[in-house]
C-alpha positions in Angstrom: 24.4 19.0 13.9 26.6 19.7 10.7 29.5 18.1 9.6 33.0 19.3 10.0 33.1 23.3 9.3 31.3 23.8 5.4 28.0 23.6 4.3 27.0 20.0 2.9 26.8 20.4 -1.2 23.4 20.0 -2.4 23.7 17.7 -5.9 21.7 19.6 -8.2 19.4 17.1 -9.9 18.0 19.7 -12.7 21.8 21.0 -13.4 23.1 17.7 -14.3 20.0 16.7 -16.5 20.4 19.6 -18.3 23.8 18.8 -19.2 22.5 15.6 -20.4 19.6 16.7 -21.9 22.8 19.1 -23.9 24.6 15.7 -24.8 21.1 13.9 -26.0 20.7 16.7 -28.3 23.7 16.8 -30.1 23.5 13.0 -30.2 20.2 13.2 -32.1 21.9 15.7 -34.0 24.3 13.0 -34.7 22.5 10.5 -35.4 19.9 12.5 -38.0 23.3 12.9 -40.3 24.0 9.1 -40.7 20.0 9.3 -42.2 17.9 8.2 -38.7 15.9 10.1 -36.6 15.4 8.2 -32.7 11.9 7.2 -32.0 10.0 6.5 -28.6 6.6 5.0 -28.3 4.7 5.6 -25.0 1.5 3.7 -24.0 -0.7 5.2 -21.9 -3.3 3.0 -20.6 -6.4 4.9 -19.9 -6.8 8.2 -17.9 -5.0 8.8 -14.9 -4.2 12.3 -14.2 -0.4 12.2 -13.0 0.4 9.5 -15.8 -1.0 11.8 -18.2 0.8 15.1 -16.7 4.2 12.2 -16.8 3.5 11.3 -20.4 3.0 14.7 -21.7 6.0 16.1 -20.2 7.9 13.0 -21.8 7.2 13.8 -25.0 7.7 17.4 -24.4 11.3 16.7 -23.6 11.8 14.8 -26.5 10.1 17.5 -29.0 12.6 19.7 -27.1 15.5 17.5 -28.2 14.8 15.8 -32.0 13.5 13.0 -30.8 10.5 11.3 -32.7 7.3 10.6 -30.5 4.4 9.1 -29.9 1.7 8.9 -27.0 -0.5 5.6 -27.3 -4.0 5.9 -25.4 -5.6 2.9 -25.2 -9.0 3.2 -22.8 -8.9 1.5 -19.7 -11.2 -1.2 -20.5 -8.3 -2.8 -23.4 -7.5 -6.3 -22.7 -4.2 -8.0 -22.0 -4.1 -9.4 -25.4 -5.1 -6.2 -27.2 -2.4 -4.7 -25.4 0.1 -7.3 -25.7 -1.0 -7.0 -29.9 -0.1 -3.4 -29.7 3.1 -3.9 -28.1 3.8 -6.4 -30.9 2.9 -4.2 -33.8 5.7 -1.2 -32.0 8.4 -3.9 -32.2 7.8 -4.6 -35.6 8.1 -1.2 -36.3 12.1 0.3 -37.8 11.3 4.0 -36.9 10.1 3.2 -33.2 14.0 2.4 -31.0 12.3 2.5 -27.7 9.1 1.6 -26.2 7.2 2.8 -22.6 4.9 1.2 -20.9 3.0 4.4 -18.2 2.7 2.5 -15.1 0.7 2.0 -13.2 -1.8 0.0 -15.2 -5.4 -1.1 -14.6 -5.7 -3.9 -12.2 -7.1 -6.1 -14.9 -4.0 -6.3 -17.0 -0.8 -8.4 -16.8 1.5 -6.0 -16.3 5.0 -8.7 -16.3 3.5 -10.5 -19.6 3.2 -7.1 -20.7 7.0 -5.4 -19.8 8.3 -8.8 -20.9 6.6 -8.4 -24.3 8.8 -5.3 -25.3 11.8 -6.5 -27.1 14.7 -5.8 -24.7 16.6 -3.9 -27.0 13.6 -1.4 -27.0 12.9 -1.6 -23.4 13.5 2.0 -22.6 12.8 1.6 -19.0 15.5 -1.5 -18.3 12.6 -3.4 -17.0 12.8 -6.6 -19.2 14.5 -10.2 -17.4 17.0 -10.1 -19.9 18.1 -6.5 -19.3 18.1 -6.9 -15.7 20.5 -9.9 -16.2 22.6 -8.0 -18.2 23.1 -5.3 -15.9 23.3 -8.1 -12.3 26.1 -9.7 -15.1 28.6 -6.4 -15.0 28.1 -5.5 -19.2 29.2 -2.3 -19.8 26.8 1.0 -19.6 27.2 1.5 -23.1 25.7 -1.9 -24.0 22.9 -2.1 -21.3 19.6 -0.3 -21.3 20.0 -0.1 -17.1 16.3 1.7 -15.1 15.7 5.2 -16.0 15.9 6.3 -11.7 19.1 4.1 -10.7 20.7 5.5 -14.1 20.2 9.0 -13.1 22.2 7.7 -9.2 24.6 7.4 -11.2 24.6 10.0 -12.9 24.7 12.1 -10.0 27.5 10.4 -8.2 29.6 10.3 -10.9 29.2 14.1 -12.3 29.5 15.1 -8.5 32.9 13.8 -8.7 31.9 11.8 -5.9 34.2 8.3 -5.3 31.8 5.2 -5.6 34.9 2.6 -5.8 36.1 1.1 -2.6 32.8 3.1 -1.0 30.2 1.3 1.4 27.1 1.9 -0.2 23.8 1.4 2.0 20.8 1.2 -0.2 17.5 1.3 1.6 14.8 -0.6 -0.3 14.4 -3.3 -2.8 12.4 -2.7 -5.4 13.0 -4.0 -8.9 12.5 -0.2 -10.1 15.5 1.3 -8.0 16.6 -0.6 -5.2 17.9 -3.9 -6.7 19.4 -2.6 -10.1 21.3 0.3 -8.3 22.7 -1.8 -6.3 23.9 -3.7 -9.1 25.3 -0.4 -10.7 26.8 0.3 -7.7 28.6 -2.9 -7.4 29.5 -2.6 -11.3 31.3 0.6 -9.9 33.6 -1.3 -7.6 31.6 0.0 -4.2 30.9 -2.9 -1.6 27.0 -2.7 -1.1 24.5 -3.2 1.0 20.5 -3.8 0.2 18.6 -3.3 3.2 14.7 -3.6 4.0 12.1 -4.2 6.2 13.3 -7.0 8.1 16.7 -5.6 8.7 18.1 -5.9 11.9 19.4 -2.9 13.7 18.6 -0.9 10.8 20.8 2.2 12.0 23.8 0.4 13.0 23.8 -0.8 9.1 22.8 2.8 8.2 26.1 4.2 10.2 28.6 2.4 7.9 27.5 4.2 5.2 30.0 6.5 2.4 27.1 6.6 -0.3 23.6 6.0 1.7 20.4 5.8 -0.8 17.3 5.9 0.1 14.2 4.2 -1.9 12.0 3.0 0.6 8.8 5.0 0.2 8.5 6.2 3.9 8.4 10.2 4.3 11.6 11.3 6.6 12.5 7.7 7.8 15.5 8.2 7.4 17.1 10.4 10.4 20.0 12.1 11.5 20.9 9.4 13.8 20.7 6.7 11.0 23.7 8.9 9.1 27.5 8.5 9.1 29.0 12.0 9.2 30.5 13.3 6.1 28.2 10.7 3.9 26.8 11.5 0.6 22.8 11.3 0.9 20.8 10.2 -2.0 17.1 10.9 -1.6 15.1 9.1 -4.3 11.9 9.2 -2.4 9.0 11.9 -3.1 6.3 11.7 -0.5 3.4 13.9 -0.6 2.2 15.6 3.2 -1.2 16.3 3.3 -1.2 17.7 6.6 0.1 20.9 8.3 1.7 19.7 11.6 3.8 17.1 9.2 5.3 19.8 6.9 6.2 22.1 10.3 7.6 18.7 11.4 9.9 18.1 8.6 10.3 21.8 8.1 10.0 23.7 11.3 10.2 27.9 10.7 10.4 27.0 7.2 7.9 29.9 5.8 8.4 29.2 2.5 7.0 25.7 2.9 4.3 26.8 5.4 3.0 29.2 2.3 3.5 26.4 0.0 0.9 24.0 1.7 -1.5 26.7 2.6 -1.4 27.7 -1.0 -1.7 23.5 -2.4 -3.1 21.5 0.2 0.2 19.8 0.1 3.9 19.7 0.3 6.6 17.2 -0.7 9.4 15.1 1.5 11.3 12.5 0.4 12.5 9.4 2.7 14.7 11.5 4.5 14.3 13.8 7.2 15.6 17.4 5.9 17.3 17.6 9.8 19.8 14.5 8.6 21.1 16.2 5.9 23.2 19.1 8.3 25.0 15.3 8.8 26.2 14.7 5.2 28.5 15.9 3.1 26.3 16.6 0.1 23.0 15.2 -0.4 20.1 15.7 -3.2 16.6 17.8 -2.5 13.5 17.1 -3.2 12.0 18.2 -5.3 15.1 18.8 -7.7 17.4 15.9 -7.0 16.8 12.3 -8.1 13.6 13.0 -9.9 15.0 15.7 -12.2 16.9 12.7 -13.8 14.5 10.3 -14.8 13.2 12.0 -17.9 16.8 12.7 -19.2 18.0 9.1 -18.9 14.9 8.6 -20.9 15.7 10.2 -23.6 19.5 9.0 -23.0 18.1 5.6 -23.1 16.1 5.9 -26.2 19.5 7.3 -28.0 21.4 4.7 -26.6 18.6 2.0 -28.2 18.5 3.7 -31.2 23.0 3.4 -31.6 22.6 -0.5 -30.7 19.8 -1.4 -32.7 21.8 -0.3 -36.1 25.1 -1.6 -34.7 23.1 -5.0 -34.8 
């Protein structure tokens, strides 16, 4: 099933980072000629093989772009209050604009006490109480540190040329990380939106209404053609790993590419959307090379943008 007579538009994720990886760079470039040079902190807590893959590619990007660095790894046996001490000690610090926490951390630690420790105007990630109120109140982007993932929606939509005000926007999931602040964004962009979850009734019915459908719910392919209004935009933040060949020739039936792919890994990637509901939309992002191409670059956007407020302050 496809909708009306072209090809849905795939929203290149790694495209439009690029272009804002282009714009972080010449802002660093800016801001080193008024005498300051951004800074991001990153703590890494103990050793965790995709965090430390994350990390490392984090500062990578921001070597790649001007931005000062550094990775913080304390072992996985630090305490709460040693960590909430090194937290202290980054905000104290002039050179350092933006501090990450690497989640997830050991079981062990207070993660909240710890997020909530980070001063908000260096909270990077948009995770603090008082930038989530900020964002739920309307501020503008340019005075809001907003999440790294729902930032990069945004970003999509908007450099798509795709309309978000007077749109119904269905967003699937509600996470503090995506679901719940994009839906804030979204509303701060005039659409009329809907959060729904697990206990939604008649899921697909809600699904059906939506211009802009996003979905952040975790689930490989639940979302399926029948859940999709014809002609919507499809925003796939999910990343699902299949560790099993009948599920990739599920999702991908014929696909060869994917087939060698999984023999050649063990494993293959989905996000919460069936490929098949896709022929329904109008343009939608992949995975990989969507949603998760952004994150990093409204990262380093973020950090910029700290760095601007903290010396307008």
């Amino acid at each position: 099933m496809t909708f009306g007579t072209e090809k849905p538009r795939v929203l290149d994720g790694i495209a439009i980072a690029a272009e804002i990886k282009a714009e972080v760079a010449q802002q660093v470039t800016e801001a080193l000629a008024q005498g300051y040079t951004p800074g991001l902190a990153v703590i890494l807590v103990g050793e965790v093989p995709a965090s430390q893959i994350y990390v490392r590619s984090k500062v990578k990007t921001c070597g790649e772009l001007g931005i000062y660095s550094e990775m913080l790894t304390p072992v996985a046996e630090s305490t709460t209050e040693e960590l909430l001490a090194l937290v202290d000690s980054l905000n104290k610090r002039d050179d350092i604009d933006g501090i990450l926490i690497q989640l997830p951390l050991p079981a062990h630690v207070d993660t909240n006490k710890l997020l909530d420790a980070v001063l908000p105007e260096k909270d990077v990630d948009g995770f603090h109480p008082i930038n989530a109120g900020r964002l739920l109140s309307g501020a503008s982007p340019d005075e809001v540190l907003a999440p790294c993932t729902p930032a990069g929606i945004i970003e999509v939509l908007k450099r798509s040329k795709i309309a978000i005000a007077g749109q119904n926007a269905v967003v699937i999931g509600r996470s503090n990380i995506v679901g719940k602040p994009v839906a804030s964004m979204l509303i701060n962009e005039s659409a009329t939106v809907t959060i729904c979850h697990s206990k939604t009734k008649d899921l697909p019915a809600v699904t059906r209404e939506a211009d802009i459908l996003i979905a952040a719910i975790g689930r490989p392919g639940f979302v399926t053609a029948d859940m999709v209004k014809p002609g919507a935009t499809i925003i796939d933040v999910g990343i699902n790993r299949l560790d099993k060949a009948e599920d990739v020739e599920r999702f991908f039936p014929g696909n060869e590419k994917r087939r060698e792919g999984f023999e050649k890994r063990g494993s293959s990637i989905v996000g919460d959307v069936d490929p098949a509901a896709f022929a329904v939309s109008s343009a939608f992002t992949p995975v990989p090379g969507g949603v998760g191409a952004l994150t990093i670059a409204m990262l380093m956007s973020n950090t910029v943008k700290a760095a601007k407020l903290r010396r307008k302050s």
